[in-house]
N, CA, C and O atoms as a MOPAC input file, in Angstrom:
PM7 MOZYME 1SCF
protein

 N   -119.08200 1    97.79300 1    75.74000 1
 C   -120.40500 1    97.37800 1    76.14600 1
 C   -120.25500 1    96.22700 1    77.14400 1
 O   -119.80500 1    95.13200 1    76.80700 1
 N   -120.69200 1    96.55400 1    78.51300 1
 C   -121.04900 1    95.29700 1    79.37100 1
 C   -121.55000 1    94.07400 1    78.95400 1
 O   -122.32300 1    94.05100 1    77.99700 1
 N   -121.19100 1    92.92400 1    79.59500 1
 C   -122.12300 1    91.63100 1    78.93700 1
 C   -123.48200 1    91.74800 1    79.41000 1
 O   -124.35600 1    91.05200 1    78.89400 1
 N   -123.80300 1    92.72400 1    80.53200 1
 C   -125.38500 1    92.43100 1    80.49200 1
 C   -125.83000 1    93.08000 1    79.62900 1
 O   -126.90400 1    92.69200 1    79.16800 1
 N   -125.22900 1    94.28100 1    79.07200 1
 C   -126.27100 1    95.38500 1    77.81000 1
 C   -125.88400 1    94.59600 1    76.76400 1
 O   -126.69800 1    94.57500 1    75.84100 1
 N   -124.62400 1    93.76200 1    76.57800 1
 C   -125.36700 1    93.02600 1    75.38800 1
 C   -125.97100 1    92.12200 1    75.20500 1
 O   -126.39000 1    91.76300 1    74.10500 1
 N   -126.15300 1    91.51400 1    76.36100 1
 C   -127.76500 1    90.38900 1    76.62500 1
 C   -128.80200 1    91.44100 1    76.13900 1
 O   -129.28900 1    91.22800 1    75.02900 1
 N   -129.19300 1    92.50800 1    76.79500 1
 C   -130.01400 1    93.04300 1    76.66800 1
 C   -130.59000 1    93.06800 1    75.10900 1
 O   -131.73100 1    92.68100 1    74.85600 1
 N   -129.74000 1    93.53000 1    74.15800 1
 C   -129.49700 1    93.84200 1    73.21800 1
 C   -129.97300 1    92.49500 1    71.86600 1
 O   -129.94500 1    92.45600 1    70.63600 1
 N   -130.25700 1    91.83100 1    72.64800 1
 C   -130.22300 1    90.66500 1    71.69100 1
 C   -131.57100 1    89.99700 1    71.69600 1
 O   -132.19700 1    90.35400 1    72.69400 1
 N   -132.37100 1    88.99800 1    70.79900 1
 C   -133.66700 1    88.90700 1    70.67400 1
 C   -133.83900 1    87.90700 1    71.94900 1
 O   -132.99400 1    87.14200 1    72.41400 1
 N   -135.12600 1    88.12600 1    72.36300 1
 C   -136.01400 1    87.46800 1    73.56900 1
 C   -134.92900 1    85.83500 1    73.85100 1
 O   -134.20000 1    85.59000 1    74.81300 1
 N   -135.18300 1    85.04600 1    72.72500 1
 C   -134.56000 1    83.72100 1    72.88300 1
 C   -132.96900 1    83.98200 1    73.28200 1
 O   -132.30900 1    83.80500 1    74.30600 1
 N   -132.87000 1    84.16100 1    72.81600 1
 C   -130.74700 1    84.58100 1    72.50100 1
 C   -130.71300 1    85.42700 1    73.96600 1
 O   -129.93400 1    84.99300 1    74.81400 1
 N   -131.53900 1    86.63700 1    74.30400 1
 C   -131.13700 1    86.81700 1    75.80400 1
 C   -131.71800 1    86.58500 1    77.08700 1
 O   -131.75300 1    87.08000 1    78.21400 1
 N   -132.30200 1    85.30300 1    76.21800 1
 C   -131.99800 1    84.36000 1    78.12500 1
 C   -131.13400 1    83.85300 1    78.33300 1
 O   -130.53800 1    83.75700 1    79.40600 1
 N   -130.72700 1    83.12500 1    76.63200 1
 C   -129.72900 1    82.10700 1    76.86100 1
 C   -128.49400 1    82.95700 1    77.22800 1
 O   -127.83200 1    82.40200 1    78.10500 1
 N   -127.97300 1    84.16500 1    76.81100 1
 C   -127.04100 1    84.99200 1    77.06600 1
 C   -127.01700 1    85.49200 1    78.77300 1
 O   -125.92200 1    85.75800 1    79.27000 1
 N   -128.28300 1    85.59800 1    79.61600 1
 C   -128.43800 1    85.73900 1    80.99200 1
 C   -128.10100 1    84.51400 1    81.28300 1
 O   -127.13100 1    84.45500 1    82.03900 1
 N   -128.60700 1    83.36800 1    80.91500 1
 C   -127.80600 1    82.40500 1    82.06700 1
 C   -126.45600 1    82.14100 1    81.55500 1
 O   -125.76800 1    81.52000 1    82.36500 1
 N   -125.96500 1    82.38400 1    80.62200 1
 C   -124.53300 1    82.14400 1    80.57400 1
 C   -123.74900 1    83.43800 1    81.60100 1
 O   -122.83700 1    83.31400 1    82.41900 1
 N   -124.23300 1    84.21700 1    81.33300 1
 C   -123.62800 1    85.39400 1    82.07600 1
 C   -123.68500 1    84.93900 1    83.75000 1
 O   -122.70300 1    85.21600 1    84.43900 1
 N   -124.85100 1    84.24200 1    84.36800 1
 C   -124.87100 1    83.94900 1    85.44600 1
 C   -124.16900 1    82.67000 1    85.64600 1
 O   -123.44100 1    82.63000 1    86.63800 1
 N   -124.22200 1    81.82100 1    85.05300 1
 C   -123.59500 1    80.45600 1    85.27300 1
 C   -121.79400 1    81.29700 1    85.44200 1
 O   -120.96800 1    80.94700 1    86.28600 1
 N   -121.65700 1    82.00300 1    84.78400 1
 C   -120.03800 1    82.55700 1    84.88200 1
 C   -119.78000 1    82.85700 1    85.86500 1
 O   -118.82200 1    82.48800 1    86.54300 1
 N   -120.91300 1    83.86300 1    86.20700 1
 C   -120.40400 1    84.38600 1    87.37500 1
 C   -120.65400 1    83.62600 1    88.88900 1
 O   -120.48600 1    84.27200 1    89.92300 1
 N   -121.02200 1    82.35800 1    88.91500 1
 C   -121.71700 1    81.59200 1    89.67800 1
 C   -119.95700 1    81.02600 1    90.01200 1
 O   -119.39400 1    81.06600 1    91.10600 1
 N   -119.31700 1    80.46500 1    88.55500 1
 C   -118.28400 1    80.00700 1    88.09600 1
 C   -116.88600 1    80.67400 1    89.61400 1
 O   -116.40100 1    80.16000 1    90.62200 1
 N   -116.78200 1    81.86700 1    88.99000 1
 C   -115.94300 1    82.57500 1    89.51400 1
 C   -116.45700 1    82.92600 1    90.94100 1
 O   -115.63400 1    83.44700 1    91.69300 1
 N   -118.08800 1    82.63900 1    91.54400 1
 C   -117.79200 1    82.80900 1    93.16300 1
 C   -117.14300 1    81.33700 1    93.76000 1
 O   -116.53900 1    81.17700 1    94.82100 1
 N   -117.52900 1    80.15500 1    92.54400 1
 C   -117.31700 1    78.97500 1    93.22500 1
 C   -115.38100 1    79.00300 1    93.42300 1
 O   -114.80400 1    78.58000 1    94.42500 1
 N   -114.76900 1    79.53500 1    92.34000 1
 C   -113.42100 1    79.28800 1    92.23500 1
 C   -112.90200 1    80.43400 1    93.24300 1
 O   -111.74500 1    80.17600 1    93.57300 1
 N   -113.41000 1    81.67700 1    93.86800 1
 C   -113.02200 1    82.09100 1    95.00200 1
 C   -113.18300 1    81.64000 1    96.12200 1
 O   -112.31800 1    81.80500 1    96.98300 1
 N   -114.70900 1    80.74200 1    96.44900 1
 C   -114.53300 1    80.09700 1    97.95700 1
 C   -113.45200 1    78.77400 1    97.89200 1
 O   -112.84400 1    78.39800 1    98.89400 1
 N   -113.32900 1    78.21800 1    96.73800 1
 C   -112.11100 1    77.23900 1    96.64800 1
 C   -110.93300 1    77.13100 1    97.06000 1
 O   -110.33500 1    76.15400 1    97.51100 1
 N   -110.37000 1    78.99300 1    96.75600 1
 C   -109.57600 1    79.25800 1    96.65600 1
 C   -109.08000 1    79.73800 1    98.48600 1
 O   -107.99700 1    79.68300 1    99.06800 1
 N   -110.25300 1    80.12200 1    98.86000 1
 C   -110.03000 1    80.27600 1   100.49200 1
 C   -109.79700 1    79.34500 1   101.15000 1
 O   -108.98200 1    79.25700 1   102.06800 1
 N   -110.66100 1    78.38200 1   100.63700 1
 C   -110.21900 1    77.06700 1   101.41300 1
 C   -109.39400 1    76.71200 1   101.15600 1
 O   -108.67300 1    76.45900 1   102.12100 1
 N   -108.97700 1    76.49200 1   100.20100 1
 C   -107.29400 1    76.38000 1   100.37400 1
 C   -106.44700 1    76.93400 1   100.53300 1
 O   -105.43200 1    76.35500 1   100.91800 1
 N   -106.44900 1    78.32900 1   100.31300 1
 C   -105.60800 1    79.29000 1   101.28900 1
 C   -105.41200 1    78.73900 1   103.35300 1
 O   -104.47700 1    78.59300 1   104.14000 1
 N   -107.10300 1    78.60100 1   103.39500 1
 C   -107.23000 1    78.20400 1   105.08300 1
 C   -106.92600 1    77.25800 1   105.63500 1
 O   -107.03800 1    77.15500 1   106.85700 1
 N   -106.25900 1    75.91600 1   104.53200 1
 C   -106.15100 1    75.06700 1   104.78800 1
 C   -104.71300 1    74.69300 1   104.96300 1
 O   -104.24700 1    74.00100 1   105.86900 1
 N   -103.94900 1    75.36300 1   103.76600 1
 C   -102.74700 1    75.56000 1   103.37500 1
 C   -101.95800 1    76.25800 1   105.40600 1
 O   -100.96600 1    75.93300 1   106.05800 1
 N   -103.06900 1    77.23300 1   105.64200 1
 C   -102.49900 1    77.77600 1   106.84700 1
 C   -102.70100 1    76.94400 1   107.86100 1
 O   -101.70600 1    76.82700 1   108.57600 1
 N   -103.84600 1    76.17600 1   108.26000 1
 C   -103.29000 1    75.24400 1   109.32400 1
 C   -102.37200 1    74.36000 1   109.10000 1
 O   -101.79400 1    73.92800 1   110.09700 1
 N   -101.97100 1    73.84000 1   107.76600 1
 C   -100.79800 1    73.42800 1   107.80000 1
 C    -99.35400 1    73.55100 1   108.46700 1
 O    -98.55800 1    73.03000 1   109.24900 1
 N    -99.65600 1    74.90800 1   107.35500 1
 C    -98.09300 1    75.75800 1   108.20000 1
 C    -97.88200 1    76.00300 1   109.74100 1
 O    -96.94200 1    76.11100 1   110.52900 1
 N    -99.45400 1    76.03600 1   109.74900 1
 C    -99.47700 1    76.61900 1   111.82400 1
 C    -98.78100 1    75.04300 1   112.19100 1
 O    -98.23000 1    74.92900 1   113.28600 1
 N    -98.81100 1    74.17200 1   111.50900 1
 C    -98.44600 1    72.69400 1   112.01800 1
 C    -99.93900 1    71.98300 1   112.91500 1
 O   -100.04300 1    71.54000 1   114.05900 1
 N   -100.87400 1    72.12100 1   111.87300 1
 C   -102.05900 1    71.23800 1   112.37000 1
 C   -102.01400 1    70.13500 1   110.94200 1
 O   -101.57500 1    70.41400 1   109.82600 1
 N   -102.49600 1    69.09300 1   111.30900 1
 C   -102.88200 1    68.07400 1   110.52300 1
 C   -104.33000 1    67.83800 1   110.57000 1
 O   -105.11100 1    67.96500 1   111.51300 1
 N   -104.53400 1    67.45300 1   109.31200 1
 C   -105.76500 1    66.96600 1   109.01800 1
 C   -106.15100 1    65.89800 1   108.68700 1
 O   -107.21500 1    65.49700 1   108.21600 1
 N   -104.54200 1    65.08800 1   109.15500 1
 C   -104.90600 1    63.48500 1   109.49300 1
 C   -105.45000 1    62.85900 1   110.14800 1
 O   -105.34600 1    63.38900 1   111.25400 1
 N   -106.25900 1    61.64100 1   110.26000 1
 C   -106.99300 1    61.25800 1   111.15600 1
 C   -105.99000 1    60.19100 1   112.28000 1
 O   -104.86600 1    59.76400 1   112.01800 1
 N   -106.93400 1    59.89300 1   113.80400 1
 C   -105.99900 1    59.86600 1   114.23700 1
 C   -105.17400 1    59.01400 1   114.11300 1
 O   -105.27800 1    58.42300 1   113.03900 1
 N   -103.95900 1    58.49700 1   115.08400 1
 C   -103.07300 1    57.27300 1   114.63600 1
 C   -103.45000 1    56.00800 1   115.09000 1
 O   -103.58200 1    55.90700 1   116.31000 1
 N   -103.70100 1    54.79900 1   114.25500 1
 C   -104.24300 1    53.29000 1   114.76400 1
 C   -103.45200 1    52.85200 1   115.70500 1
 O   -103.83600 1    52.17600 1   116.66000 1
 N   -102.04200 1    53.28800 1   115.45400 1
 C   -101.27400 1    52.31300 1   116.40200 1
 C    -99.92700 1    53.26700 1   116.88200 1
 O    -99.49700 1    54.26800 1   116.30800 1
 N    -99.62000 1    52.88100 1   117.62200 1
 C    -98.21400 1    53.55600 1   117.74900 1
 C    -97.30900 1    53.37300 1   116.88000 1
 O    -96.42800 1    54.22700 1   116.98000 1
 N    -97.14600 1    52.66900 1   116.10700 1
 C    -96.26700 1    52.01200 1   114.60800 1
 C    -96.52700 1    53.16600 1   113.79800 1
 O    -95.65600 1    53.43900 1   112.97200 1
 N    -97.76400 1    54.06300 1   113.87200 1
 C    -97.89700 1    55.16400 1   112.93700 1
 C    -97.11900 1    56.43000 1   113.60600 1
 O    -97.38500 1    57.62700 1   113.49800 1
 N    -96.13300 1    55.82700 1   114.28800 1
 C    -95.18800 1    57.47900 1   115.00500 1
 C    -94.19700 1    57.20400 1   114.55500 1
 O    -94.15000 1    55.99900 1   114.31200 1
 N    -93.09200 1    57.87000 1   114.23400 1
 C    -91.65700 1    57.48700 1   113.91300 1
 C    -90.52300 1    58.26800 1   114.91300 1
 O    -89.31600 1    58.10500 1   114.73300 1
 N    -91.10500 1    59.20200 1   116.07100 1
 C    -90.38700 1    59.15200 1   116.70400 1
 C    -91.38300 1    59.86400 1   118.04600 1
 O    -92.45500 1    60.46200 1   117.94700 1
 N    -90.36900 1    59.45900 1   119.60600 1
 C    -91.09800 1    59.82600 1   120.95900 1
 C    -92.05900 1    60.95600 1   120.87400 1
 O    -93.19500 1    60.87900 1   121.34200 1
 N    -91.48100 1    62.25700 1   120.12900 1
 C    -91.75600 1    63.39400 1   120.36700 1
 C    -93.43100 1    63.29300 1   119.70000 1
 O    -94.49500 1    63.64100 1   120.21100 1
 N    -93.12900 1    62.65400 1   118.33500 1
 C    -94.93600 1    62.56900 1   118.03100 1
 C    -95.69500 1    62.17700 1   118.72500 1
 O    -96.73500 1    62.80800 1   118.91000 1
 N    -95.51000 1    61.31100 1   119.18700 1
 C    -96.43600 1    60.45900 1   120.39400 1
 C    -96.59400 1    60.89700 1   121.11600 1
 O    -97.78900 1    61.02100 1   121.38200 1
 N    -95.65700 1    61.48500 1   122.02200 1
 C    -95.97800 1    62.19800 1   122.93500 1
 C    -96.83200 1    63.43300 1   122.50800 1
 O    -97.50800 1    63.82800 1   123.45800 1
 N    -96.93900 1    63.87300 1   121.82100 1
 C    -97.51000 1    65.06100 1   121.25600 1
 C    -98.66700 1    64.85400 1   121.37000 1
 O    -99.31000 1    65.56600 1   122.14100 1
 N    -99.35600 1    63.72700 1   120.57800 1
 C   -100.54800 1    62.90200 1   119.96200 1
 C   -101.44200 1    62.69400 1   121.62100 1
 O   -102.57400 1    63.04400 1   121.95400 1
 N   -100.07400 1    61.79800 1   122.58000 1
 C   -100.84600 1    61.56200 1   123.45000 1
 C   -101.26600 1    62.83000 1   124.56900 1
 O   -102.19400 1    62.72800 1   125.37200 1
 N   -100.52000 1    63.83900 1   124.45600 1
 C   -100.90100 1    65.05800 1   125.25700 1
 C   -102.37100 1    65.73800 1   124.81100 1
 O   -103.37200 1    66.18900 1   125.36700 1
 N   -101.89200 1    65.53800 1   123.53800 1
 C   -103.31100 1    66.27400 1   122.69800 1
 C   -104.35800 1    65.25600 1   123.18900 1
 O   -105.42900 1    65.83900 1   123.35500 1
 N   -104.41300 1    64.27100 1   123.40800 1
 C   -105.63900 1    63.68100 1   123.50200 1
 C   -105.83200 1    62.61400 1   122.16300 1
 O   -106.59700 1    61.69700 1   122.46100 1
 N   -105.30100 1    62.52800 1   120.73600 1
 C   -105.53400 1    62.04800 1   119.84000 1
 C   -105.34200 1    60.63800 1   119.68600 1
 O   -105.80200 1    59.86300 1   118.84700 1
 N   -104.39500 1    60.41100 1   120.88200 1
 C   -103.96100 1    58.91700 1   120.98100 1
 C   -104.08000 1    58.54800 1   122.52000 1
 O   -103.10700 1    58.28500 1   123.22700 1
 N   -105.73600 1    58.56500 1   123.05200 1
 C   -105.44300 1    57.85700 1   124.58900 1
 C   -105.12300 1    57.23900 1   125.05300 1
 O   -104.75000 1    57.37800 1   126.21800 1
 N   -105.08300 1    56.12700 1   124.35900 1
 C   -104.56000 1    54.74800 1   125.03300 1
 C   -102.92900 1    54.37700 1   124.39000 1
 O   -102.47200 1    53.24200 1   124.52600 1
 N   -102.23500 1    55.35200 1   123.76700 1
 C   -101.02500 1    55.09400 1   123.52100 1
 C   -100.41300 1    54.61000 1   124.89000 1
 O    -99.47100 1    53.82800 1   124.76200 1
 N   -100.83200 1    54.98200 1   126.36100 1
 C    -99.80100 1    54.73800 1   127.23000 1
 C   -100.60500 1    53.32300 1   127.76700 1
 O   -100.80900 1    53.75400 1   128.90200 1
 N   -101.01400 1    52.40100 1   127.78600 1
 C   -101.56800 1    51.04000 1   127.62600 1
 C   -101.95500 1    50.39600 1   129.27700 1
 O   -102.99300 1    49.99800 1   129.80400 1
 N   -100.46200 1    50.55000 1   129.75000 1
 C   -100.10300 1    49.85500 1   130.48100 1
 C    -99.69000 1    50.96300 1   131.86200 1
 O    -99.05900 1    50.51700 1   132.82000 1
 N   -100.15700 1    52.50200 1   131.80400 1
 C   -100.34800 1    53.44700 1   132.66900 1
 C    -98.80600 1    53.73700 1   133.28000 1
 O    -98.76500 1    54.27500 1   134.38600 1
 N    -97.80000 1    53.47600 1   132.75200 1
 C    -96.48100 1    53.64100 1   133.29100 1
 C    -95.78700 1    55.41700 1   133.09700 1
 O    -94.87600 1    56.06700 1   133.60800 1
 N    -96.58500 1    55.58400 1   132.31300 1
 C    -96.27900 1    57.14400 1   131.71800 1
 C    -95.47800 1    57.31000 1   130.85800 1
 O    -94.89500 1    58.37400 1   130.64600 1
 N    -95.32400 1    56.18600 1   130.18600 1
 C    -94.41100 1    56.32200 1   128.69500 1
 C    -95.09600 1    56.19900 1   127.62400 1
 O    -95.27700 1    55.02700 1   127.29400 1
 N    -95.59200 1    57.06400 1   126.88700 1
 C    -96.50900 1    56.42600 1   125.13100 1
 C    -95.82900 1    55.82100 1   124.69800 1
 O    -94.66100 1    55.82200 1   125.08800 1
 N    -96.38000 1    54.80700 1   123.41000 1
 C    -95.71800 1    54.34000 1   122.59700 1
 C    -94.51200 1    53.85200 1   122.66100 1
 O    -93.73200 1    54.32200 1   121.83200 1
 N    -93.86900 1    52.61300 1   123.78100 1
 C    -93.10300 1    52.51000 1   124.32400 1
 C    -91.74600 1    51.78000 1   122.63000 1
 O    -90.53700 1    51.74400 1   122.40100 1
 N    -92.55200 1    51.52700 1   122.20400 1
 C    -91.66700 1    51.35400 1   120.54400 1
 C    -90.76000 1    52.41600 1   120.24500 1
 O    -89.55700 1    52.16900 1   120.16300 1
 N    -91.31600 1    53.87000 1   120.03000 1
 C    -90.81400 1    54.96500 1   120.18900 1
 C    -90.13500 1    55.59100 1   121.49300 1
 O    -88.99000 1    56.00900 1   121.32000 1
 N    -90.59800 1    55.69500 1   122.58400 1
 C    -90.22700 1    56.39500 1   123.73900 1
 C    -89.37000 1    54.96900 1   124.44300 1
 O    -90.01500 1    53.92400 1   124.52400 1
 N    -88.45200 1    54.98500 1   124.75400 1
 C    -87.80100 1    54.11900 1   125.91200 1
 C    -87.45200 1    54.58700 1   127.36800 1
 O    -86.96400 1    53.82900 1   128.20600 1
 N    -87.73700 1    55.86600 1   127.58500 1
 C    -87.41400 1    55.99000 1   128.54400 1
 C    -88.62000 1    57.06000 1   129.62400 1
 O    -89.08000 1    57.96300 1   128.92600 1
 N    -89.03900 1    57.09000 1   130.76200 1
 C    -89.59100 1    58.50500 1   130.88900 1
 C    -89.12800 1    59.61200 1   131.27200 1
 O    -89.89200 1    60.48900 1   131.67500 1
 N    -87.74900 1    59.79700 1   131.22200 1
 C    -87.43700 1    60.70300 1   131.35800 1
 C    -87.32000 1    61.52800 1   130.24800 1
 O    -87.33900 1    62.75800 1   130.29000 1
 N    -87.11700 1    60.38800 1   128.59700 1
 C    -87.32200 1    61.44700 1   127.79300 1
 C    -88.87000 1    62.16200 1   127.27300 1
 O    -89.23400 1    63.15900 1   126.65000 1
 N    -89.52500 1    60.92300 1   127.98400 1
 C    -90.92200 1    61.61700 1   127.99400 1
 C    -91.21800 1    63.12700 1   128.40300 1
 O    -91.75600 1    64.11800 1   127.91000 1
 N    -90.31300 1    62.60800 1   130.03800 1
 C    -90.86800 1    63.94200 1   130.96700 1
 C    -90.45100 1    64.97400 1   129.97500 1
 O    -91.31900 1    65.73000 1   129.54000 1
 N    -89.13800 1    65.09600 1   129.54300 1
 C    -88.17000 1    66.37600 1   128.77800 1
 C    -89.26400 1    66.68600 1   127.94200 1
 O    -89.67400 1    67.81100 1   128.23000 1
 N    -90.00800 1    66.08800 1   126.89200 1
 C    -90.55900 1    66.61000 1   125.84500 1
 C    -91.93100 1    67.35600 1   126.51700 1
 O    -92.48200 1    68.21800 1   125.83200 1
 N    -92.30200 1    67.13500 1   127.41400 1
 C    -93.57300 1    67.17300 1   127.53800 1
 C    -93.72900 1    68.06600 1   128.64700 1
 O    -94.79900 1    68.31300 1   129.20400 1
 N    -92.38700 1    68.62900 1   128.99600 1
 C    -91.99300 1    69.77800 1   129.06000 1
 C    -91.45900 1    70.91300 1   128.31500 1
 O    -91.41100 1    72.11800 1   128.56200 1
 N    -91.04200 1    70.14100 1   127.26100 1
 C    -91.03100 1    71.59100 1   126.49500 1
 C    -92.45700 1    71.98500 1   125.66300 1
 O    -92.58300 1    73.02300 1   125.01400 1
 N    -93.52900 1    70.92100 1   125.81500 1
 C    -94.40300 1    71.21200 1   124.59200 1
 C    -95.80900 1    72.14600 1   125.84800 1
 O    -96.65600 1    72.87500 1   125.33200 1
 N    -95.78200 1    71.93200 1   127.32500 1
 C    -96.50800 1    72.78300 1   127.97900 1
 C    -97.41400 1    71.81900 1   128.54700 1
 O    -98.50000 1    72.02200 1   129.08900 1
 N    -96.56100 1    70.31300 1   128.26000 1
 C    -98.35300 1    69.14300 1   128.82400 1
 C    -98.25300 1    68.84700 1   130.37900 1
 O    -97.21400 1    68.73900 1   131.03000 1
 N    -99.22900 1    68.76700 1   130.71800 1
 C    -98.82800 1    68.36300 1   132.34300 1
 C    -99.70500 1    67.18000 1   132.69700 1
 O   -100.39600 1    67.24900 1   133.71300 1
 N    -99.73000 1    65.93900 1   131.81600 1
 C   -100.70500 1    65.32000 1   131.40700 1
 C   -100.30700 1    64.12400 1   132.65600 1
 O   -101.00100 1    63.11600 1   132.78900 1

């Protein structure tokens, strides 16, 4: 017997309360499938290598050229290059040539 025929089945009081339990369940299980997408969808921009960090305060939040440079191609860190020389985050990057290298391999022509 289905749980709705045995709501049905049961006196006036007892099957309401038995309909909304039946609905609250199933309310239950749509909430724990859209949960579950989102974190499936989220899990995948991960892997694609997106972050859902916000952006970086300082250049001290890079630990090496290549992030920065990354950050600053993307746009996420504009003013990493300060002083307009074409090096981000000069803490990290010392040189521009290793700038230029990276920022050639990543497609920026910034």
């Amino acid at each position: 017997m289905g749980s709705i025929a045995m709501c049905l089945s049961l006196l006036p009081y007892d099957r309401t309360r038995c309909c909304l339990h039946q609905k609250m369940k199933s309310d239950m299980r749509m909430m724990l499938k859209q949960r579950k997408s989102r974190a499936i969808f989220l899990s995948a921009l991960v892997l694609a290598g997106f972050t859902l960090e916000a952006r970086a305060a300082s250049c001290k939040s890079y630990s090496t050229c290549r992030e920065a440079v990354i950050a600053w191609c993307a746009g996420q860190h504009p003013r990493a290059d300060g002083d307009n020389d074409g090096i981000p985050c000069e803490n990290v990057c010392r040189s521009r040539a290793d700038v230029v290298a990276i920022m050639a391999e990543i497609g920026c022509s910034r």
